[in-house]
Backbone of each chain as nested JSON, in Angstrom:
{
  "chains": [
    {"id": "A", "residues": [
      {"number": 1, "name": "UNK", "atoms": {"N": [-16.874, 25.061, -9.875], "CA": [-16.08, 23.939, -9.349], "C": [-16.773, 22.623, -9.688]}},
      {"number": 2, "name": "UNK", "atoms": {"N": [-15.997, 21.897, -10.183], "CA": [-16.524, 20.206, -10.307], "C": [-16.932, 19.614, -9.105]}},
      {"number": 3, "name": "UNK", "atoms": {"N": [-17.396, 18.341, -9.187], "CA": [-18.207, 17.653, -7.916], "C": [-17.068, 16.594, -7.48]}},
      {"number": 4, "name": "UNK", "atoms": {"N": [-16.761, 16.648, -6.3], "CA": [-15.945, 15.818, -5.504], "C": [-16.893, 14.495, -5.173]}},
      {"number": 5, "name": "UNK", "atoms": {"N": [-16.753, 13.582, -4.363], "CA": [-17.126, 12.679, -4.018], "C": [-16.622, 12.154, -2.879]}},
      {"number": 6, "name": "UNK", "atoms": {"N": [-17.65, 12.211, -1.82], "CA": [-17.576, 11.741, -0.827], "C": [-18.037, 10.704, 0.004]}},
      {"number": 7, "name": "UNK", "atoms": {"N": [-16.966, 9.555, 0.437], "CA": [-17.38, 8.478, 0.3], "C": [-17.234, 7.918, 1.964]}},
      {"number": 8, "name": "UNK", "atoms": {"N": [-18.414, 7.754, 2.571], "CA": [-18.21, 7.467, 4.155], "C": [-19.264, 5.84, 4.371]}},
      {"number": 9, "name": "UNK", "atoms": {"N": [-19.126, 5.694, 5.445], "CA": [-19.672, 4.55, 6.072], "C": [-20.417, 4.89, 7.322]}},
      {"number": 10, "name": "UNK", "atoms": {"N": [-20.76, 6.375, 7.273], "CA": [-21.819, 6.54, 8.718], "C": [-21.2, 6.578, 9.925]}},
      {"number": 11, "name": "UNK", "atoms": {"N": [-20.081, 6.032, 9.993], "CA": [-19.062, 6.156, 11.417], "C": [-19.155, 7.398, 11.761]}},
      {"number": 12, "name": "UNK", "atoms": {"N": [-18.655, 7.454, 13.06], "CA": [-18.654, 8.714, 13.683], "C": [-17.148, 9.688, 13.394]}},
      {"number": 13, "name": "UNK", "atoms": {"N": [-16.292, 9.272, 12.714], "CA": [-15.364, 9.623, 12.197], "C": [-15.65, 10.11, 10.911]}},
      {"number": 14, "name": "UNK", "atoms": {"N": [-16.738, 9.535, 9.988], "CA": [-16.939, 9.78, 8.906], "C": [-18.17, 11.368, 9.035]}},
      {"number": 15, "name": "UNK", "atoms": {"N": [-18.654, 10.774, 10.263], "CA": [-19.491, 12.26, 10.151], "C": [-19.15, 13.81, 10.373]}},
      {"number": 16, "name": "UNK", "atoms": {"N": [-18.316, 13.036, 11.262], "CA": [-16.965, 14.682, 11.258], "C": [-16.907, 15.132, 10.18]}},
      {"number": 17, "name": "UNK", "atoms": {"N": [-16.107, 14.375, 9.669], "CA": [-15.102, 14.669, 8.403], "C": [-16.363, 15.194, 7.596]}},
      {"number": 18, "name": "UNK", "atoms": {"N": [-17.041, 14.54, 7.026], "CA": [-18.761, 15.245, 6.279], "C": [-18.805, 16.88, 6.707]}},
      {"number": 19, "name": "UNK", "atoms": {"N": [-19.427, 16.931, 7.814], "CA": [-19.528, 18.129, 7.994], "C": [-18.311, 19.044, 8.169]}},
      {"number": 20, "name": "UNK", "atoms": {"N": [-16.863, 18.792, 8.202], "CA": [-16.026, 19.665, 7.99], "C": [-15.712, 19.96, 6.247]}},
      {"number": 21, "name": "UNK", "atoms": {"N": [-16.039, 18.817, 5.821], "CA": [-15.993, 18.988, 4.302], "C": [-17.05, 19.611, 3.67]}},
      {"number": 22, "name": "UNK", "atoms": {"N": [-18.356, 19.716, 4.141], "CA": [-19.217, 20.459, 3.396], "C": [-19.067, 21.85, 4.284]}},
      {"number": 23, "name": "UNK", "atoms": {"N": [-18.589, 22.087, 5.009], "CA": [-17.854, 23.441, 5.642], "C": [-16.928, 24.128, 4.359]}},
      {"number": 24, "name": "UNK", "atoms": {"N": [-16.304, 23.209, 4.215], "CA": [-15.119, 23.65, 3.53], "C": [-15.178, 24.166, 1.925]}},
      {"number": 25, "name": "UNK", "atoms": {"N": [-15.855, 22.985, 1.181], "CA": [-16.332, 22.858, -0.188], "C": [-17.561, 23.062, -0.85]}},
      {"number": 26, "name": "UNK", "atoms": {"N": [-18.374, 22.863, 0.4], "CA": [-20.247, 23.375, -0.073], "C": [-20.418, 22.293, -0.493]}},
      {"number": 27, "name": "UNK", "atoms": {"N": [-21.798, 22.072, 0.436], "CA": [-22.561, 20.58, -0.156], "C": [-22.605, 20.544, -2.052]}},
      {"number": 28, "name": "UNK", "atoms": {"N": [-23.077, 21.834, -2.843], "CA": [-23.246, 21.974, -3.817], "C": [-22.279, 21.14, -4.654]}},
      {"number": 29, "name": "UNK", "atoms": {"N": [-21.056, 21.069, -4.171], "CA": [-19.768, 20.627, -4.785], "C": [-19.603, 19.253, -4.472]}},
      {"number": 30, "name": "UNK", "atoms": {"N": [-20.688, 18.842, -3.955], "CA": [-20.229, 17.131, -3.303], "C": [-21.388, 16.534, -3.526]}},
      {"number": 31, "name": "UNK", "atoms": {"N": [-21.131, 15.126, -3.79], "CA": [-22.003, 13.943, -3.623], "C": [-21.43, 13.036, -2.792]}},
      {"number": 32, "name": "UNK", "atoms": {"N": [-22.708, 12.799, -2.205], "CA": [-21.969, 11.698, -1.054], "C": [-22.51, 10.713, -1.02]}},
      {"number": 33, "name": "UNK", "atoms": {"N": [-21.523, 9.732, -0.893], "CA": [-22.259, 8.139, -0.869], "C": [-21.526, 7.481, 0.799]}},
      {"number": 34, "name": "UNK", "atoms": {"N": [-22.993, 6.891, 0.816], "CA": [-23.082, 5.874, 2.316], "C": [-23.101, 4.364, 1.48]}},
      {"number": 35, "name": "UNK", "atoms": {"N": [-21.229, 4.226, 1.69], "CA": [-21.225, 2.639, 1.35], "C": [-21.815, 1.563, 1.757]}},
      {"number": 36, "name": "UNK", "atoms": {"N": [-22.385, 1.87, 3.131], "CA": [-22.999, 0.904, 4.127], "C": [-24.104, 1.07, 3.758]}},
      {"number": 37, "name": "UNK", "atoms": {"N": [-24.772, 1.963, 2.654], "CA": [-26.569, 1.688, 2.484], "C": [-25.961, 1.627, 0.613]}},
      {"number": 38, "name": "UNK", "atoms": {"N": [-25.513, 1.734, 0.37], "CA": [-25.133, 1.261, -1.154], "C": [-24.077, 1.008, -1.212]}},
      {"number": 39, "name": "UNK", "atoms": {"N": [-24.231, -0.362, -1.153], "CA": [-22.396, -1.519, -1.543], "C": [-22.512, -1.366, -2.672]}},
      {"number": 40, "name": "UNK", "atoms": {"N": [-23.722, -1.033, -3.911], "CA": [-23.175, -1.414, -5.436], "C": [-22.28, -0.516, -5.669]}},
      {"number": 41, "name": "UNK", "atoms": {"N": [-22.068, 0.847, -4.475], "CA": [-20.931, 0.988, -5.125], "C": [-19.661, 1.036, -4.602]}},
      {"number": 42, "name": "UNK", "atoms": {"N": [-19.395, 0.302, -3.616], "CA": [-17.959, -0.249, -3.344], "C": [-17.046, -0.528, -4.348]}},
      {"number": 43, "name": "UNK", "atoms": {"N": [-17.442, -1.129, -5.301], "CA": [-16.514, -1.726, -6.465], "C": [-16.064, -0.604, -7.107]}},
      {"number": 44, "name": "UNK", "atoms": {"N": [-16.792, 0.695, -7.108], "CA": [-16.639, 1.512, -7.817], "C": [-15.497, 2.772, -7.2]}},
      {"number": 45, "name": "UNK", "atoms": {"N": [-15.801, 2.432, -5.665], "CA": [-14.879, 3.053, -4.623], "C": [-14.0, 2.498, -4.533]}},
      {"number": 46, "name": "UNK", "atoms": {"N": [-12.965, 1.406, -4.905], "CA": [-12.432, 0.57, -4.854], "C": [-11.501, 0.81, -5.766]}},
      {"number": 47, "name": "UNK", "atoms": {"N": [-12.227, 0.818, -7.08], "CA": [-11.464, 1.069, -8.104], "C": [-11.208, 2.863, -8.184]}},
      {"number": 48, "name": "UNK", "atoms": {"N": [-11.723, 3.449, -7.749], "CA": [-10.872, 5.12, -7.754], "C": [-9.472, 5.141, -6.883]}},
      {"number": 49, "name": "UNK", "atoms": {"N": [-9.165, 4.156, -6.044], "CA": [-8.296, 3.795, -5.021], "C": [-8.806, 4.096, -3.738]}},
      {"number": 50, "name": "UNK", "atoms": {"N": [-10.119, 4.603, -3.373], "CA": [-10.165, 4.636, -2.118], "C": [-10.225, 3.324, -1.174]}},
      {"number": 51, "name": "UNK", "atoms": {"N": [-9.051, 3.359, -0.391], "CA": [-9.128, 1.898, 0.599], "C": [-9.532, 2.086, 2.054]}},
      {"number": 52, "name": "UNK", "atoms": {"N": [-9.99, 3.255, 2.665], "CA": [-10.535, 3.341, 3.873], "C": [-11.884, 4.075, 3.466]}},
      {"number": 53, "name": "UNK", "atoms": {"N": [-12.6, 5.049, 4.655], "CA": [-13.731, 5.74, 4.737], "C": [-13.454, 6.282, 5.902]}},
      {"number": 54, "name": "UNK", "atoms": {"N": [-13.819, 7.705, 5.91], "CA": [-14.127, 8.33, 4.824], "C": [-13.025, 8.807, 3.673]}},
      {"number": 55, "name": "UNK", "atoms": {"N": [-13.358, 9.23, 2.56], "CA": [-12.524, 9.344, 1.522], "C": [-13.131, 10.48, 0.381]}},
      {"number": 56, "name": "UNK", "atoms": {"N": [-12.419, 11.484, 0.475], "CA": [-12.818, 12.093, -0.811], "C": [-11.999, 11.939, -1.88]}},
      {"number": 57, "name": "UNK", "atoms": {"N": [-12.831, 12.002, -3.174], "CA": [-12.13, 11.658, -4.571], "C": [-12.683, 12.639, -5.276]}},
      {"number": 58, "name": "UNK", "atoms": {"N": [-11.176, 13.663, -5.773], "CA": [-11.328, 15.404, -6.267], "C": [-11.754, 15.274, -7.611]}},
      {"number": 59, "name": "UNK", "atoms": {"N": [-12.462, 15.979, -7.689], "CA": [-12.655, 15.916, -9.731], "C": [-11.832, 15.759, -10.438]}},
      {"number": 60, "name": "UNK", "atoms": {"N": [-10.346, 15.476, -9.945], "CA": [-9.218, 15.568, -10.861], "C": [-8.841, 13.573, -10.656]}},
      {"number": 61, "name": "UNK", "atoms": {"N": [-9.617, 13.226, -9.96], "CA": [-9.26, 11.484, -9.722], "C": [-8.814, 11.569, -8.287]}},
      {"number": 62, "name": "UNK", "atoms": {"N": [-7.901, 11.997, -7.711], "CA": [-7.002, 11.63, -6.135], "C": [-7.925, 11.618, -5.308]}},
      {"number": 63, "name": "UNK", "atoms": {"N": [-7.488, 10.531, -4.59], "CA": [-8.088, 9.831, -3.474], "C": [-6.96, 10.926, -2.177]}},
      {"number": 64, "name": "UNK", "atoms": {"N": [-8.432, 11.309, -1.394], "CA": [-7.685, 11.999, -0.312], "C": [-8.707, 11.191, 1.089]}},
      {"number": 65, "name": "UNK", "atoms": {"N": [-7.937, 10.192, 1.667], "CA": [-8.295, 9.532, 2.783], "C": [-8.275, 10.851, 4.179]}},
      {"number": 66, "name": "UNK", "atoms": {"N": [-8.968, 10.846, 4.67], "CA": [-9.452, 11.962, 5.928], "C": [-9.323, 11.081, 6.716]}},
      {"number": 67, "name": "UNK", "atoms": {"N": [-8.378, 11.491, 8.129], "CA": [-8.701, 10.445, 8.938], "C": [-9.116, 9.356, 8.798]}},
      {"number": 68, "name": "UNK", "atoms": {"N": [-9.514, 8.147, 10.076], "CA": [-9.568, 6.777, 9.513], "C": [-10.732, 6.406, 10.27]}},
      {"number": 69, "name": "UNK", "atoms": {"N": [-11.763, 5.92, 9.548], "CA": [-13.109, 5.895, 9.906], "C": [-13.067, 4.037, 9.952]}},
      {"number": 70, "name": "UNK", "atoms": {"N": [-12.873, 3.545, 8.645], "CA": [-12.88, 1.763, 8.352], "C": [-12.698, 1.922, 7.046]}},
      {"number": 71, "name": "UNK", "atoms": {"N": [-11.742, 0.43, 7.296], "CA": [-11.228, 0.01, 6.102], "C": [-12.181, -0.28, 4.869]}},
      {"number": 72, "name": "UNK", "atoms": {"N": [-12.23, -0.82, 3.562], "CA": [-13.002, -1.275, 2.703], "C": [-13.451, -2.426, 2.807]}},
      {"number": 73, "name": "UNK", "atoms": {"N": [-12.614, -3.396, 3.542], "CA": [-13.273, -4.555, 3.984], "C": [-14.393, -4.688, 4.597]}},
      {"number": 74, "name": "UNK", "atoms": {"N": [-13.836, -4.199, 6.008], "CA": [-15.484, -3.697, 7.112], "C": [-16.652, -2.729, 6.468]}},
      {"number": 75, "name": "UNK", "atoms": {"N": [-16.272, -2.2, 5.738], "CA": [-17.174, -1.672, 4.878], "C": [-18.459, -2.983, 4.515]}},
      {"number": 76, "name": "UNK", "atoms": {"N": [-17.594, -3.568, 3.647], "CA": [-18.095, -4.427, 3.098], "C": [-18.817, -5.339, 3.991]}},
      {"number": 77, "name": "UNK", "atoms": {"N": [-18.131, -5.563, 5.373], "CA": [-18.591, -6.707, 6.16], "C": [-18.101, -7.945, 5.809]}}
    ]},
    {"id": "B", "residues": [
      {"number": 1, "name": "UNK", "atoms": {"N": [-15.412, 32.815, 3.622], "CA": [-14.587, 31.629, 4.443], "C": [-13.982, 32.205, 5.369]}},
      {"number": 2, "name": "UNK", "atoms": {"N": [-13.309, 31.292, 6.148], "CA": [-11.779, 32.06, 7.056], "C": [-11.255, 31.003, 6.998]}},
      {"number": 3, "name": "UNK", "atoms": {"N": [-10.168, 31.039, 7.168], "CA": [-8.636, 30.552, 6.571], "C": [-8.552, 29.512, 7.381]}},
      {"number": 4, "name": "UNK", "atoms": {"N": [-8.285, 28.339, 6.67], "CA": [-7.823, 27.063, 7.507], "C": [-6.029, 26.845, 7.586]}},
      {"number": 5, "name": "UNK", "atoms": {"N": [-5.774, 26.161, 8.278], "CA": [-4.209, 25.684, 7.97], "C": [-3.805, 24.653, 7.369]}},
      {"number": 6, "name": "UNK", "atoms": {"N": [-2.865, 24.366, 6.595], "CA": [-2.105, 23.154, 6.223], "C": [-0.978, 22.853, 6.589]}},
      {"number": 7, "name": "UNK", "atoms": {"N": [-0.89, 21.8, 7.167], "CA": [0.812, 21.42, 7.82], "C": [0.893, 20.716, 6.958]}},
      {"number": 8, "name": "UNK", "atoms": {"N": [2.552, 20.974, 6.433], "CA": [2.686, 19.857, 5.644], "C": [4.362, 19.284, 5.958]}},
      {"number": 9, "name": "UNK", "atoms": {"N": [5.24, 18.36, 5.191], "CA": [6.812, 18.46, 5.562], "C": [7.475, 18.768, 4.078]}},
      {"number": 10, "name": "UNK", "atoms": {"N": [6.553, 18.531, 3.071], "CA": [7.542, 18.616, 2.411], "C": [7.723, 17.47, 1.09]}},
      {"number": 11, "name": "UNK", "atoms": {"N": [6.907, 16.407, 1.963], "CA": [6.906, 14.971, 1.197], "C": [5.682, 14.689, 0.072]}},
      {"number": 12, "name": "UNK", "atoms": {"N": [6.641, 13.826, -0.799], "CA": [5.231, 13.62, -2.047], "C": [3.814, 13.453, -1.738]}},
      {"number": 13, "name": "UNK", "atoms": {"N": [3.724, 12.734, -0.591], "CA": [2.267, 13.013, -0.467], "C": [1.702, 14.416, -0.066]}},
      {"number": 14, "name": "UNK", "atoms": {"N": [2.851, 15.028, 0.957], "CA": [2.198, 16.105, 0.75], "C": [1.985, 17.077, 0.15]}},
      {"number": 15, "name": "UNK", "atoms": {"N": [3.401, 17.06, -1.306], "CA": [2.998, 17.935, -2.637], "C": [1.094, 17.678, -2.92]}},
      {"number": 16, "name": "UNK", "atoms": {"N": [1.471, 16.404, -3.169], "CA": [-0.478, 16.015, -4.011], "C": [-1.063, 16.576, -3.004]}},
      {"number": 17, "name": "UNK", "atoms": {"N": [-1.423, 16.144, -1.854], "CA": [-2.32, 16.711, -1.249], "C": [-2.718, 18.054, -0.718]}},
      {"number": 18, "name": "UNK", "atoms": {"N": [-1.509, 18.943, -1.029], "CA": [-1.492, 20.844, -1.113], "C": [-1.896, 21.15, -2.452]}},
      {"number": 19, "name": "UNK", "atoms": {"N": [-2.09, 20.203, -3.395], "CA": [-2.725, 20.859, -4.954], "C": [-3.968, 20.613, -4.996]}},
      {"number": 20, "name": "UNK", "atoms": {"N": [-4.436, 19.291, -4.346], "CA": [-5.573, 19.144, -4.153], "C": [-6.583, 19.663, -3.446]}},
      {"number": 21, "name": "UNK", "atoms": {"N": [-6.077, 20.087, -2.57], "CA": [-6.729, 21.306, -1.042], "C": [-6.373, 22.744, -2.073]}},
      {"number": 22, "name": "UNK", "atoms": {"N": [-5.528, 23.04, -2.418], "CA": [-5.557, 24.152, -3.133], "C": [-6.886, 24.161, -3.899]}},
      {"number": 23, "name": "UNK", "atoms": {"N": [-6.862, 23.124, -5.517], "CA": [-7.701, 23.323, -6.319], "C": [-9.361, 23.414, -5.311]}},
      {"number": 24, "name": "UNK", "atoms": {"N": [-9.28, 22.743, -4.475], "CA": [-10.827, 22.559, -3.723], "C": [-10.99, 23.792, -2.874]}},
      {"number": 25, "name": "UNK", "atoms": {"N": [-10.276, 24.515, -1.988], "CA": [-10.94, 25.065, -1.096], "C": [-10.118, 26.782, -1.381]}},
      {"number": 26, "name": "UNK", "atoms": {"N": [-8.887, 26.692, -2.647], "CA": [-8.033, 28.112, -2.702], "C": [-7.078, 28.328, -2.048]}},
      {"number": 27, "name": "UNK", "atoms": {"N": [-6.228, 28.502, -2.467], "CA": [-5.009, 29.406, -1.868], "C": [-5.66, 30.65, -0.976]}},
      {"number": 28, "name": "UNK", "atoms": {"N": [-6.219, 31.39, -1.29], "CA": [-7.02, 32.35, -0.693], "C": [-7.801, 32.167, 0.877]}},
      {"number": 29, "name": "UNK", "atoms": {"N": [-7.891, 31.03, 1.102], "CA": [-8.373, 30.539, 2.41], "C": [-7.565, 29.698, 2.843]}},
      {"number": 30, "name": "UNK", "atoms": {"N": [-6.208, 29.563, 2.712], "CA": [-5.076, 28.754, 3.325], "C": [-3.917, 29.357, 3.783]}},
      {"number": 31, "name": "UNK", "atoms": {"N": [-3.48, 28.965, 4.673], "CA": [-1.792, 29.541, 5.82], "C": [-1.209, 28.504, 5.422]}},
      {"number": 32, "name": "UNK", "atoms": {"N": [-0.267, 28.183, 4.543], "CA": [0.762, 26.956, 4.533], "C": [1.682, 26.888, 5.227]}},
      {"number": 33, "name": "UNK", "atoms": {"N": [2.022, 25.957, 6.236], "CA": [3.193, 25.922, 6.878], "C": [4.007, 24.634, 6.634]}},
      {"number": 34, "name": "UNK", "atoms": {"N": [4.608, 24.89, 6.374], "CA": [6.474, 23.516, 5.876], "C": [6.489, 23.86, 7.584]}},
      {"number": 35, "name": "UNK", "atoms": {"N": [6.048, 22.47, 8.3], "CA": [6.801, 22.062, 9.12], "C": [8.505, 21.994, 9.435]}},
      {"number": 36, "name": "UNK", "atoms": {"N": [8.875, 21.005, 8.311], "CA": [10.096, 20.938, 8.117], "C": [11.123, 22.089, 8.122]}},
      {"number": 37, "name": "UNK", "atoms": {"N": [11.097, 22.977, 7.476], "CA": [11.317, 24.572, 7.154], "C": [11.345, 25.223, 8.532]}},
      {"number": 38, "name": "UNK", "atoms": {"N": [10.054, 25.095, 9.421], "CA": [9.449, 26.069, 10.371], "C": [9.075, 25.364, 11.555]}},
      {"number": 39, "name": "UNK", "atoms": {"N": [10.546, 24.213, 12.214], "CA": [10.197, 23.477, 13.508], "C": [9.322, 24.746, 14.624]}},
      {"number": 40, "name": "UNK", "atoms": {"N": [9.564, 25.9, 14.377], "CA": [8.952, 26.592, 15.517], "C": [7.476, 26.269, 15.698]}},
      {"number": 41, "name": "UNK", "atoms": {"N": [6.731, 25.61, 14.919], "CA": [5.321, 25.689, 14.507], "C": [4.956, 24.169, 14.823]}},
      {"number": 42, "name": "UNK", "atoms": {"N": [5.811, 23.183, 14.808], "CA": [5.678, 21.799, 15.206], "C": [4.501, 21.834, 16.596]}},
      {"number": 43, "name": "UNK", "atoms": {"N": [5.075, 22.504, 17.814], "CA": [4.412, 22.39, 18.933], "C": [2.743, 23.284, 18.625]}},
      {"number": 44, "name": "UNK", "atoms": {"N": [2.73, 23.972, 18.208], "CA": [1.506, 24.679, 17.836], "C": [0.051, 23.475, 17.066]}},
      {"number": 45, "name": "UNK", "atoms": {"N": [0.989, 22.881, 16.029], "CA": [0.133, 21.923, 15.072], "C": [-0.009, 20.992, 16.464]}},
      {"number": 46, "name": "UNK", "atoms": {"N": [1.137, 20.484, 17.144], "CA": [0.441, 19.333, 17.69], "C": [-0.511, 19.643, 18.98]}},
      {"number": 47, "name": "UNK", "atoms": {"N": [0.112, 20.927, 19.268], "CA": [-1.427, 21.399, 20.356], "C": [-2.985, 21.424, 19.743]}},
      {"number": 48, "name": "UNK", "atoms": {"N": [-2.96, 21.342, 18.26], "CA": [-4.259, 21.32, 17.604], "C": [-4.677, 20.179, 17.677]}},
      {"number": 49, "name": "UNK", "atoms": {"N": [-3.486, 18.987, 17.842], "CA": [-4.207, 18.036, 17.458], "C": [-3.878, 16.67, 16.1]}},
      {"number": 50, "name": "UNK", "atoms": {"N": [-2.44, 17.883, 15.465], "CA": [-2.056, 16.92, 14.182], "C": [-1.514, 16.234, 14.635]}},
      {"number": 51, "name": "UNK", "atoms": {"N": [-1.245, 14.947, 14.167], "CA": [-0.499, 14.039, 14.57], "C": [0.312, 13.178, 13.276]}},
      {"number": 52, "name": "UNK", "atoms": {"N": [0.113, 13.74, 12.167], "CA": [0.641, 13.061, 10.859], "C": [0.892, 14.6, 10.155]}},
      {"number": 53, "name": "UNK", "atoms": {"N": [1.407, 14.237, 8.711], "CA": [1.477, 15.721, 7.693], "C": [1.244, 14.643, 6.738]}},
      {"number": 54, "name": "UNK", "atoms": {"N": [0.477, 15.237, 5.582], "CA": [-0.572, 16.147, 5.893], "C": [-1.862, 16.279, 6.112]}},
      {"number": 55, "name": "UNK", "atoms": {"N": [-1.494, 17.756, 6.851], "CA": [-2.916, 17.984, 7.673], "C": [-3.877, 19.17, 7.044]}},
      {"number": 56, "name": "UNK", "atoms": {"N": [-4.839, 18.973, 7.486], "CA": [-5.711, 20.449, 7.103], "C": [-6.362, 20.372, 8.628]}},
      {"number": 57, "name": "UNK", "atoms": {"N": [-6.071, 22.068, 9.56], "CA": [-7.135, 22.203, 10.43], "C": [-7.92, 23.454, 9.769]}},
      {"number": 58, "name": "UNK", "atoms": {"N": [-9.589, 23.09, 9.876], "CA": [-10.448, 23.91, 9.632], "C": [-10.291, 24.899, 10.237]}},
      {"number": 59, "name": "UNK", "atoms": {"N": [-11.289, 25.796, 9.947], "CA": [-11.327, 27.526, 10.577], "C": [-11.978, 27.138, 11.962]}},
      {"number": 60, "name": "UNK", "atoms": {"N": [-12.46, 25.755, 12.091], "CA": [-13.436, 25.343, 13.459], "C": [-12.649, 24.508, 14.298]}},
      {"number": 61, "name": "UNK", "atoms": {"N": [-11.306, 24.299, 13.81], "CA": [-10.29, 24.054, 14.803], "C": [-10.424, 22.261, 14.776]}},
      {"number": 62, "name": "UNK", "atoms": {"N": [-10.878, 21.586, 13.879], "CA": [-10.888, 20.558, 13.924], "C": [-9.842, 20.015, 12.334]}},
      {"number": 63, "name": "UNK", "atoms": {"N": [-9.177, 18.787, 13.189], "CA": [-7.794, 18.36, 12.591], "C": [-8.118, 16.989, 11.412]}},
      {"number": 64, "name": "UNK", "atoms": {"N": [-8.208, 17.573, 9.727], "CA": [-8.262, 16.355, 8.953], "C": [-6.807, 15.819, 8.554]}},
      {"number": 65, "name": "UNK", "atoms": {"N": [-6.586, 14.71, 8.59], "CA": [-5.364, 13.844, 8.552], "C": [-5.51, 13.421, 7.497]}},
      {"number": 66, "name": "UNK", "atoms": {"N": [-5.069, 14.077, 6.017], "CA": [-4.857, 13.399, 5.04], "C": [-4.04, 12.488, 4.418]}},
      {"number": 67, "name": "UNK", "atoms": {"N": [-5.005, 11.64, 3.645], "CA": [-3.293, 10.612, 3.571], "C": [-2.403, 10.272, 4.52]}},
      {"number": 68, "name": "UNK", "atoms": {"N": [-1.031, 9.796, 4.313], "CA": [0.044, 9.626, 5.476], "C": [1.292, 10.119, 4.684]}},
      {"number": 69, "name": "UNK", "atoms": {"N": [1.786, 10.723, 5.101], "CA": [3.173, 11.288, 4.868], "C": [4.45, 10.833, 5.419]}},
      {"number": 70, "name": "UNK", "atoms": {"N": [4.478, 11.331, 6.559], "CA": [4.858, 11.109, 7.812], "C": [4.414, 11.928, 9.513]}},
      {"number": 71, "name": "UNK", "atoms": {"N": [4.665, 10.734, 10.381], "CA": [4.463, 11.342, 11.442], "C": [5.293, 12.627, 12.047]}},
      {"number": 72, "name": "UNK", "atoms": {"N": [4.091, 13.402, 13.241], "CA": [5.032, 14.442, 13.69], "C": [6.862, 13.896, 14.969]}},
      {"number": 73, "name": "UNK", "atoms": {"N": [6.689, 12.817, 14.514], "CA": [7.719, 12.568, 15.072], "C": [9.262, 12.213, 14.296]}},
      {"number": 74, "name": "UNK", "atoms": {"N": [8.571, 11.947, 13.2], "CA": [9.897, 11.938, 12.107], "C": [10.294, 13.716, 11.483]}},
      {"number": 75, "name": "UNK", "atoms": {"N": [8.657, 14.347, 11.531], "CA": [9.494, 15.829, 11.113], "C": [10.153, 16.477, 12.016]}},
      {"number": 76, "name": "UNK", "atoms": {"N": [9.699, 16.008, 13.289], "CA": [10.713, 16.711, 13.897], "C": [12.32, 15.881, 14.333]}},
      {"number": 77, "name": "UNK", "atoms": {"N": [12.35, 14.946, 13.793], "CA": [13.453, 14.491, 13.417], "C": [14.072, 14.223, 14.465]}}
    ]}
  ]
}
């Protein structure tokens, strides 16, 4: 299986979702990024279409928003 | 694994998001239910907890809200 990407902000919504997703898919299959300790790559989360957090983005491109943790703005601050 | 559920209604988002949960976690570890199709099952999902389609509840009984489709108040019409 290809590597998904998982993209949270540390919220407590986002940590759920984390651990139901590496439940689901195996850490092996995921990288995860904490936008709130690396903004360089917001721009990059941004442009896959993810507009909230947490957010996974499937090896195939789609943005699958999980519940609603914060927007990309507050992300950003 | 053990088998999670997917509620879904029926709607484009929730085509993408049943191919995407497919390709990631298998047909093999999923119960699909068409809300729409199968109002008997409406009250069940929302005793879990869904409150949109589509949904994925884990095998640990906890409810991810993918995307937005529509609410359980428009599938049940």
């Amino acid at each position: 299986m290809s590597t998904s990407i998982f993209y949270h902000a540390g919220c407590p919504v986002c940590v759920s979702a984390e651990h139901e997703i590496i439940e689901l898919i195996g850490a092996d299959n995921l990288e995860i990024i904490h936008l709130g300790e690396d903004k360089s790559r917001i721009v990059e989360a941004e442009n896959t279409g993810v507009k909230s957090v947490p957010a996974l983005v499937t090896p195939s491109g789609h943005v699958l928003h999980i519940n609603f943790g914060a927007s990309i703005a507050e992300v950003r601050g």
